[in-house]
C-alpha positions in Angstrom: 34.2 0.4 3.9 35.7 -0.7 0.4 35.0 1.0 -2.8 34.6 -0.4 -5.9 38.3 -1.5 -7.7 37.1 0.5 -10.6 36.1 3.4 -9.2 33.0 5.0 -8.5 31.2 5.6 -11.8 29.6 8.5 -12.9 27.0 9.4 -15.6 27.4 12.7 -17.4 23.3 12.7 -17.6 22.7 12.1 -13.8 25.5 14.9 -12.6 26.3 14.3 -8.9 24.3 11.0 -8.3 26.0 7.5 -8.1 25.1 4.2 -7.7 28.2 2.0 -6.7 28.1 -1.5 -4.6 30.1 -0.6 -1.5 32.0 -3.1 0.6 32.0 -3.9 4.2 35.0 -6.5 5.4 34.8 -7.7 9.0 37.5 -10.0 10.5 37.6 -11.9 14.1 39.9 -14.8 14.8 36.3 -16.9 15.9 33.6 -17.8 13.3 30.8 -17.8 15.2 31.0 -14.3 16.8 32.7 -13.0 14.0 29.1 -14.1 11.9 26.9 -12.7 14.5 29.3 -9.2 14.4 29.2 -9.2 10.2 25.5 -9.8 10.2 24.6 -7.1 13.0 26.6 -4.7 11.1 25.0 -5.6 8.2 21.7 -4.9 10.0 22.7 -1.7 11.5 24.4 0.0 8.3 21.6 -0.9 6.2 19.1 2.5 5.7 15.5 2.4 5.0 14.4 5.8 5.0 16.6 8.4 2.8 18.8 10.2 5.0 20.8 13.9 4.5 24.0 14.4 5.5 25.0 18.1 5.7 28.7 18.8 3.6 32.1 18.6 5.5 35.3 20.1 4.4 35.9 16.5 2.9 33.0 15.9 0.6 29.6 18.1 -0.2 26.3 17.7 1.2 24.8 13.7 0.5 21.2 12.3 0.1 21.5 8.7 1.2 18.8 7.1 -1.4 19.4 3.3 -1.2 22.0 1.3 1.6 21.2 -2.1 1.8 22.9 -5.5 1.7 22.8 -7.4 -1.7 23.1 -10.7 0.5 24.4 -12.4 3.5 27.6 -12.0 4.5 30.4 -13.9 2.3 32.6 -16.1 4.7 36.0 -16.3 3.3 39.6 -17.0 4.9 41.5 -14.5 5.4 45.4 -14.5 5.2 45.9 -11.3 8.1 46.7 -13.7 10.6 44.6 -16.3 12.0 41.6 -14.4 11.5 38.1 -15.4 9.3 36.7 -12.4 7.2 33.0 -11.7 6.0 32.4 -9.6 3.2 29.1 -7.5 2.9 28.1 -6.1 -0.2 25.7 -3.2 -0.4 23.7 -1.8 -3.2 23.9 2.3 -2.9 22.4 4.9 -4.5 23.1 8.5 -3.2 23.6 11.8 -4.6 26.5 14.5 -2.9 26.6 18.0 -4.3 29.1 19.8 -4.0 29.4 23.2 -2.2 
């Protein structure tokens, strides 16, 4: 899971609730498994009932609003090796609270 380059933005109106595009990469050294692994995990991560995660002693508690893939995977070479990546972007909306 890759955050944003710049940060995850915040709004001094909306205290504690963010909206950022999150990014999944997925690599395999063969295309067509590698595809069917990047679009099952896109499938599996994405939510479609909000969802509470209780706080940790790394972050407060979270209300999972919005997790869902902007689009398909994005098929890219990547230079690791001899492996092919697949990059999923996913629109977010969530609020975490400190506590």
């Amino acid at each position: 899971l890759v955050e944003p380059t710049d940060g995850i933005h915040v709004d001094p109106h909306l205290p504690h609730y963010y909206k950022p595009t999150l990014k999944v990469i997925v690599r395999h050294n063969k295309i067509a498994t590698g595809r069917k692994l990047a679009t099952d995990i896109m499938n599996l991560l994405a939510v479609t009932t909000e969802e509470v995660y209780p706080a940790t002693a790394e972050r407060g508690r979270v209300h999972l609003k919005v997790f869902h893939p902007k689009a398909l995977p994005i098929q890219f070479p990547s230079m690791v090796g001899n492996f092919t990546e697949w990059a999923i972007n996913f629109r977010t909306a969530f609020t975490m609270k400190p506590e």
